[in-house]
PAZAPA-4460 file (N, C-alpha, C; in steps of 0.05 Angstrom, whole numbers, plus 32768, in hexadecimal, padded with zeros to 4 digits):
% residues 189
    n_x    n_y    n_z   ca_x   ca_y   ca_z    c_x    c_y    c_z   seq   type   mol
   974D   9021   8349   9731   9027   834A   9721   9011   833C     1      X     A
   972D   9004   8328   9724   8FEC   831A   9721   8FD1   8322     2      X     A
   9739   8FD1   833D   9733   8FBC   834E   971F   8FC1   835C     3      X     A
   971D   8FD6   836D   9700   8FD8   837F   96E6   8FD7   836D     4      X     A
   96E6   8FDB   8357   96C8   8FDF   8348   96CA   8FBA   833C     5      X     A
   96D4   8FA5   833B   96D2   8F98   833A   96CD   8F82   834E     6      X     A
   96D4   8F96   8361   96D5   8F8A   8385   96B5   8F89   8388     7      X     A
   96AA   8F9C   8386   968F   8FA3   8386   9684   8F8E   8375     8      X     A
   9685   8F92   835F   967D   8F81   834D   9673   8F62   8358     9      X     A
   968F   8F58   835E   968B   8F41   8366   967C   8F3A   8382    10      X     A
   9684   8F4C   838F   9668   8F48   83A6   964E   8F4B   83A4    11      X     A
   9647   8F5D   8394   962F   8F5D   8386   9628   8F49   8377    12      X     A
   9632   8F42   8372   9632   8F24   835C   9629   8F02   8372    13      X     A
   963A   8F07   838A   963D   8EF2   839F   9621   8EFC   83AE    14      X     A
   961E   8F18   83B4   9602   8F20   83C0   95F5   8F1A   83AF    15      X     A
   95F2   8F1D   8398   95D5   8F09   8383   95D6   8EF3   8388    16      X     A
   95EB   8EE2   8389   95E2   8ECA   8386   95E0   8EBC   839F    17      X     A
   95E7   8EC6   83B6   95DF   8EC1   83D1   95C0   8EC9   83DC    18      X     A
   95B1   8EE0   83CD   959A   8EE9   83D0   9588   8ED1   83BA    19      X     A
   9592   8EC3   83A6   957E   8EB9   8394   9583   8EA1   839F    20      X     A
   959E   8E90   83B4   9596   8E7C   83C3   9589   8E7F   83D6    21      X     A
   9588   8E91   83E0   9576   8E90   83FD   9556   8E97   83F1    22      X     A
   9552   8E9F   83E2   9538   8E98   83CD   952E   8E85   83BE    23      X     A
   953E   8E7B   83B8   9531   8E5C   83AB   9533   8E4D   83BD    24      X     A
   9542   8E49   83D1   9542   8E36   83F5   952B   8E40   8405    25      X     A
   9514   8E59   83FF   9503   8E61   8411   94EC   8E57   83F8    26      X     A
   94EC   8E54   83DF   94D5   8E4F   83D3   94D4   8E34   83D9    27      X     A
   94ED   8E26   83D8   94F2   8E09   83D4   94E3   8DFE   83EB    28      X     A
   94F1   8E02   83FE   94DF   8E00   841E   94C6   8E0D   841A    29      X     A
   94B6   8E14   8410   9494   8E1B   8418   9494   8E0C   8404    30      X     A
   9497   8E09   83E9   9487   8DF8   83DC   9495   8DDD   83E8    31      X     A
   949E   8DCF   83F5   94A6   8DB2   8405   948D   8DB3   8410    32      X     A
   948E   8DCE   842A   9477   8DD7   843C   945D   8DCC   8435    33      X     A
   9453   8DD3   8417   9439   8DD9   840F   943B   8DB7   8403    34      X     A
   944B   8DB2   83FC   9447   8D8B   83EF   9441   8D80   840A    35      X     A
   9449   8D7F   841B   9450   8D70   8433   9436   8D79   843F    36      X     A
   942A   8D8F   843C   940A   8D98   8445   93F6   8D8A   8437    37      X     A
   93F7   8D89   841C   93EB   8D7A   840A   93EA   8D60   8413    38      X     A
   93FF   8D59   8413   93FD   8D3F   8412   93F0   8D2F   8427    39      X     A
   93FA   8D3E   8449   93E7   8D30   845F   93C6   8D38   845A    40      X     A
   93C8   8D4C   8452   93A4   8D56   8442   9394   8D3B   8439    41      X     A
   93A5   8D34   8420   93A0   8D1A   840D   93A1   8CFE   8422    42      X     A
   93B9   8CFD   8433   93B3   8CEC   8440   939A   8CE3   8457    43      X     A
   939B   8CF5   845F   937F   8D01   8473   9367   8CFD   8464    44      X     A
   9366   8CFE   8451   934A   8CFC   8444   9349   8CE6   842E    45      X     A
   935F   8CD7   8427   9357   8CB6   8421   9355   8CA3   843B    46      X     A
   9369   8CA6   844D   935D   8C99   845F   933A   8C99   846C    47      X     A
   9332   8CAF   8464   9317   8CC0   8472   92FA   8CA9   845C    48      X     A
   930F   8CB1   844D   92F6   8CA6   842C   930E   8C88   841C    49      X     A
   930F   8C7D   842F   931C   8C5D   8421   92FD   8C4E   841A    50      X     A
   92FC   8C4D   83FA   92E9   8C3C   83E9   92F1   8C18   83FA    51      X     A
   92D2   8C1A   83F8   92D3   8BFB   8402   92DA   8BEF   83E6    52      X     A
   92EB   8BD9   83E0   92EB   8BCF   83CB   92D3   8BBD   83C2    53      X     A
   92C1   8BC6   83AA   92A4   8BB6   83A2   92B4   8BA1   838D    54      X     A
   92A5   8B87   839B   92A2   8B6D   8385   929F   8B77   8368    55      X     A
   9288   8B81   836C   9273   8B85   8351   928E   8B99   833A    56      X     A
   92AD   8B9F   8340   92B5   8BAC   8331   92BA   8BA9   830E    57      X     A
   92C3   8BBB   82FD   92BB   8BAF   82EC   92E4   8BAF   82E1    58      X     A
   92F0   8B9F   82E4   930E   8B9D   82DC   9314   8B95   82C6    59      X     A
   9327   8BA3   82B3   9327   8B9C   8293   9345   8B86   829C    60      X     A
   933E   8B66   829A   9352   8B53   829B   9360   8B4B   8279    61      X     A
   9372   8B46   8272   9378   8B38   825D   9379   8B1A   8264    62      X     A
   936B   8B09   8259   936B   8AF0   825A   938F   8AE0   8258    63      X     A
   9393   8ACC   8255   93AD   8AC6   8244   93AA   8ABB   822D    64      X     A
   938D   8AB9   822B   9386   8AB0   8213   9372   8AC5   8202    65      X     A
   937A   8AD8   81FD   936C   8AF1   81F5   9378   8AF3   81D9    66      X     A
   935F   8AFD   81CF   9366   8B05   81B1   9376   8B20   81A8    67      X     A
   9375   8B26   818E   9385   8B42   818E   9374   8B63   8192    68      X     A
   9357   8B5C   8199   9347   8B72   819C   934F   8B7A   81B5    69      X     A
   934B   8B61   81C6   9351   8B63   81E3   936D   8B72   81E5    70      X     A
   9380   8B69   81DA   93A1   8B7A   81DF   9398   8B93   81D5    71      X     A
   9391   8B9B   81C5   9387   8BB8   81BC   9384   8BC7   81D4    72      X     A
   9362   8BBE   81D9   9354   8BCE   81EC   9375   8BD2   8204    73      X     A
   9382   8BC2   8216   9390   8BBA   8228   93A5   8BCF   8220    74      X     A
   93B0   8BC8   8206   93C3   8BE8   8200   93BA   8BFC   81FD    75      X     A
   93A8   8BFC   81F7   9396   8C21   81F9   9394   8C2B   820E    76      X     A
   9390   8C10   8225   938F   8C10   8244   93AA   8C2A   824D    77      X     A
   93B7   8C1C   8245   93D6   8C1D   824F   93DC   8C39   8244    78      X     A
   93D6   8C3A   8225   93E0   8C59   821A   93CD   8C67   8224    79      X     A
   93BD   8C72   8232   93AD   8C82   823D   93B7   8C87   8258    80      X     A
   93C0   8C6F   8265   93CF   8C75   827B   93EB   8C7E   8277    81      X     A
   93F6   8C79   826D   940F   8C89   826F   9409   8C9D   8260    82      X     A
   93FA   8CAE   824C   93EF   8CBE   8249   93ED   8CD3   825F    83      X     A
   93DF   8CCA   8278   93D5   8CDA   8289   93EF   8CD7   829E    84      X     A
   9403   8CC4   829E   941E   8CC9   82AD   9424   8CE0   82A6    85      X     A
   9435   8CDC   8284   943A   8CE8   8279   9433   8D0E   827D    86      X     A
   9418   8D0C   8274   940D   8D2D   827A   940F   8D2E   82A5    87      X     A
   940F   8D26   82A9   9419   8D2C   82D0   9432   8D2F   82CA    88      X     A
   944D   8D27   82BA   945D   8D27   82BD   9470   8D43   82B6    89      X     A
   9461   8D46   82A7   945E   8D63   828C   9452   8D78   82A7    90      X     A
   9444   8D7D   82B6   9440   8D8C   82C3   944C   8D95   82D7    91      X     A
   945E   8D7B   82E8   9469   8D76   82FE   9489   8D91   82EE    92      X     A
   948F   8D85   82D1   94A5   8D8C   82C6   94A4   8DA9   82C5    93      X     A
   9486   8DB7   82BA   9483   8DCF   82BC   947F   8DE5   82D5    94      X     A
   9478   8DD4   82E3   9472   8DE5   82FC   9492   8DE3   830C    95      X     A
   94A9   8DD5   8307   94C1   8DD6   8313   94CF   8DE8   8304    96      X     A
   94CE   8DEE   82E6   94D7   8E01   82CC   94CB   8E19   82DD    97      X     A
   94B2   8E1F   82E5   94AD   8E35   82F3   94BF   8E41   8308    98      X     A
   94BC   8E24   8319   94CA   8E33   8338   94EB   8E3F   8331    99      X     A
   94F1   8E34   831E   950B   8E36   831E   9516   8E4C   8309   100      X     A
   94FF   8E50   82F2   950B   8E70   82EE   94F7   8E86   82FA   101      X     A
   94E3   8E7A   8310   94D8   8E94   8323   94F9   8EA1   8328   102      X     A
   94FD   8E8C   8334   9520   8E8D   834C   9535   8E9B   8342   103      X     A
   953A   8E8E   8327   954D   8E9F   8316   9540   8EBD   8311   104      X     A
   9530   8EC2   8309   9527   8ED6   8303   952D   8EEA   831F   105      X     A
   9526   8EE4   833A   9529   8EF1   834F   9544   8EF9   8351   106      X     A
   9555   8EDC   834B   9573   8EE4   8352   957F   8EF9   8340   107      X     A
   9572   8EF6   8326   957F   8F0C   8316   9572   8F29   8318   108      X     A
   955B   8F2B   8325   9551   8F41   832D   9568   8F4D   833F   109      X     A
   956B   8F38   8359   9573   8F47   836F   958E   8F4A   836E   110      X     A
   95A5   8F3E   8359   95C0   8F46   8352   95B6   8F5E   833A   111      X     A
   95A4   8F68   8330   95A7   8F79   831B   95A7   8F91   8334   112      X     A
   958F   8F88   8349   958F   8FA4   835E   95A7   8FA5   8366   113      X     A
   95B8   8F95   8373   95CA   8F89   8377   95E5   8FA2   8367   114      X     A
   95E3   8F9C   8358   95FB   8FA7   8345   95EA   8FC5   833D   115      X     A
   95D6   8FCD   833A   95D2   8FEC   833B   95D7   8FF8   8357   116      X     A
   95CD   8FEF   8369   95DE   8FED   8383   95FA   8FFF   8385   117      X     A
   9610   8FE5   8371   9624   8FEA   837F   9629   9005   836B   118      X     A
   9622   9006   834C   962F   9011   8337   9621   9033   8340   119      X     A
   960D   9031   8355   9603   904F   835F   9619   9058   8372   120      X     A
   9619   9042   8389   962F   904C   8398   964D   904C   8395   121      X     A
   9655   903F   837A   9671   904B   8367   9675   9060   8359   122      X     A
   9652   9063   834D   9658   9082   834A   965E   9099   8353   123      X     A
   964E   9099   8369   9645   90A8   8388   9669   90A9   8391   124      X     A
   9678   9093   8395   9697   909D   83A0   96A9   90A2   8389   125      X     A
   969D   909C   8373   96B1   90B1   835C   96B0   90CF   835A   126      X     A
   968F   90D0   8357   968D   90ED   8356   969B   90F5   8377   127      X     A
   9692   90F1   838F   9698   9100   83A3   96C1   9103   839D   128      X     A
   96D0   90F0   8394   96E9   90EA   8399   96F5   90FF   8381   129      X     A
   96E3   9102   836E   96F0   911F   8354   96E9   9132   8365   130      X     A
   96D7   913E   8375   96CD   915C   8389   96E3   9160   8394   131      X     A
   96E0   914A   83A7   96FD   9146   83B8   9714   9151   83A8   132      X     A
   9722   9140   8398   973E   9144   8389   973A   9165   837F   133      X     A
   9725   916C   8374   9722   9188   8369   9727   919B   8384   134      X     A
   9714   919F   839D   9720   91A1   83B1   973B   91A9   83BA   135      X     A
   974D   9190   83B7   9762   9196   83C2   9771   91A4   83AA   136      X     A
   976F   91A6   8390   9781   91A7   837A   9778   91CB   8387   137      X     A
   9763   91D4   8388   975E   91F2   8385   9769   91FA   83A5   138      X     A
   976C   91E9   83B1   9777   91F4   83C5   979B   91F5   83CB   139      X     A
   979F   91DB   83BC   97B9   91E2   83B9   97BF   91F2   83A4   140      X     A
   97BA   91FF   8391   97BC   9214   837F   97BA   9230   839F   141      X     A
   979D   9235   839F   97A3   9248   83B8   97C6   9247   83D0   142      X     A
   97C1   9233   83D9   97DB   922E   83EA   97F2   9236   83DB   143      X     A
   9800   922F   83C0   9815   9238   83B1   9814   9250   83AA   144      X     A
   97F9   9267   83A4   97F9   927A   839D   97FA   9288   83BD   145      X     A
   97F1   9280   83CC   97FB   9288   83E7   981E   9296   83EA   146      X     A
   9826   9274   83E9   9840   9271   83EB   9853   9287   83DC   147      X     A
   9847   9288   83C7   985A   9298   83AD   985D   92AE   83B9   148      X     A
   9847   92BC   83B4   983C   92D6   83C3   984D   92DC   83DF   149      X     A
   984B   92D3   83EF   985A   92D4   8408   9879   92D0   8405   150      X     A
   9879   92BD   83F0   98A2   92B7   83F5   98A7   92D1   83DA   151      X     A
   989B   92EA   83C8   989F   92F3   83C1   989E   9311   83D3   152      X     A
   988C   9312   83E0   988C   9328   83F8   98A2   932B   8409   153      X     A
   98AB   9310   841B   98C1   9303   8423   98D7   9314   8413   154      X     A
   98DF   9306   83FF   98EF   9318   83F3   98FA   932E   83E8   155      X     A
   98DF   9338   83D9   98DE   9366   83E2   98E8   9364   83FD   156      X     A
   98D9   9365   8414   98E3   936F   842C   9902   9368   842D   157      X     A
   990E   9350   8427   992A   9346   8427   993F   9354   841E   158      X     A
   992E   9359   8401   993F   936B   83E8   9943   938B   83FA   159      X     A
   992C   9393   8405   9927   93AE   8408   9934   93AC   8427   160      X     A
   9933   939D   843C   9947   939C   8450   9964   939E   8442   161      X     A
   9970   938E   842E   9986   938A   8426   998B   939E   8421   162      X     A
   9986   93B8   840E   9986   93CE   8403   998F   93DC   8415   163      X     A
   997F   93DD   842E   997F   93FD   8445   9996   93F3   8454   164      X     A
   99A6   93D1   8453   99B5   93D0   8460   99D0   93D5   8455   165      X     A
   99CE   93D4   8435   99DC   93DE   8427   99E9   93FB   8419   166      X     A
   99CD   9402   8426   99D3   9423   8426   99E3   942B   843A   167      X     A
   99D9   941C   8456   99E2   942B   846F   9A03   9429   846F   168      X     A
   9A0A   9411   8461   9A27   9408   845D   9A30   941E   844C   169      X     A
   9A23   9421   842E   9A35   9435   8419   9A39   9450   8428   170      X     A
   9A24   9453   8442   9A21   9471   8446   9A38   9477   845C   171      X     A
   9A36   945A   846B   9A4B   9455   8486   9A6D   945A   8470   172      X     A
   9A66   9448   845C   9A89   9446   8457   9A8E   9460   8448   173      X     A
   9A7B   9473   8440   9A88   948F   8436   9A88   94A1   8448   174      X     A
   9A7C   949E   8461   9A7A   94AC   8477   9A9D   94A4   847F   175      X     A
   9AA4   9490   8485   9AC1   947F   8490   9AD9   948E   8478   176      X     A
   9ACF   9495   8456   9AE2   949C   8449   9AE1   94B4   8442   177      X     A
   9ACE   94CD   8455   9ACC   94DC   844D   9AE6   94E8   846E   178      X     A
   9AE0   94D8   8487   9AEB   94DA   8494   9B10   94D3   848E   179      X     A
   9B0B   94C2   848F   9B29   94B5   847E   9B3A   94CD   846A   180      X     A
   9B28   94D7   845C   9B33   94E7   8449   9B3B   9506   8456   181      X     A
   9B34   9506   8462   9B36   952B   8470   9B48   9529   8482   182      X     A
   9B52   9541   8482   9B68   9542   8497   9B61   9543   84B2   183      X     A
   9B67   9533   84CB   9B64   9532   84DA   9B6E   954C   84EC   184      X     A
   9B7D   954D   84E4   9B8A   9564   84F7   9B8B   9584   84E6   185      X     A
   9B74   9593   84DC   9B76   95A8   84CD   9B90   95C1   84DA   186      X     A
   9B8D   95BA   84F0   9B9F   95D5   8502   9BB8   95D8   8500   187      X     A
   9BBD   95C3   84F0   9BE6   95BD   84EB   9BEC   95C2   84D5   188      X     A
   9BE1   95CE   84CB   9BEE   95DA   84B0   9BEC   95F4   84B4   189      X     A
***
């Protein structure tokens, strides 16, 4: 019974984790879906609104002959931009930390249903399988007390046939020695 409840077990276990891949493969695909929407969106509408590039722009150059104010400003440049990599990068990280314990979370939902599942319907054939066994135990109790009863009746009648046939004999053989014993021929003496 310990093999089958572990039988269960493990399919329940293979049914979780077959239900939490085919769930993170259906989020994975719509959110592809929804980038891949985005993205022709974005494309569609820089092409729509491409900036003419203006002369008049105002571009922070470093000379090669620049002093050390100038490197300042130019690294501040730079730490502000990777700054703002940085924080895109941090978001991109968090929003994947999401999808992926949404997913876990599902999978372990649907193996916890999963395994109440099975541990209802293990109960459900234990209890029915003690009814059962009680069942047959009270009925084979009936059937032996049957039996007893009858092979004890059986036997009065046997005993009590044996008796009358035993009489009929004691009564036959004193009938035979009562004959045996008497004179057959009273008239000759």
């Amino acid at each position: 019974m310990a093999k089958k409840a572990g039988k269960i077990l493990a399919l329940a276990a293979v049914a979780g984790a077959a239900v939490a891949g085919i769930s993170y493969f259906k989020k994975y695909r719509s959110f592809n879906k929804e980038l891949d929407e985005d993205f022709h969106d974005f494309e569609e509408n820089k092409e729509e609104e491409t900036p003419v590039p203006d002369s008049t722009m105002n571009r922070n150059y470093v000379s090669l002959h620049a002093d050390k104010d100038e490197f300042l400003v130019a690294a501040g440049d730079v730490l502000s931009a990777v700054k703002g990599a940085a924080g895109a990068a941090k978001n991109v990280v968090k929003d994947a930390a999401a999808i992926v314990t949404d997913t876990a979370r599902d999978a372990m939902s649907a193996a916890a249903d999963s395994a109440s599942a099975a541990k209802a319907t293990f109960a459900k054939t234990a209890e029915d399988t003690a009814e059962k066994a009680e069942d047959i135990i009270d009925m084979a109790q009936e059937t032996a007390g049957d039996a007893a009863k009858a092979a004890a009746d059986a036997s009065a009648e046997a005993l009590g046939k044996a008796a009358d046939v035993a009489k009929d004999v004691s009564d036959a053989a004193e009938k035979a020695a009562t004959i045996i014993t008497e004179d057959p021929n009273p008239d000759k003496q």
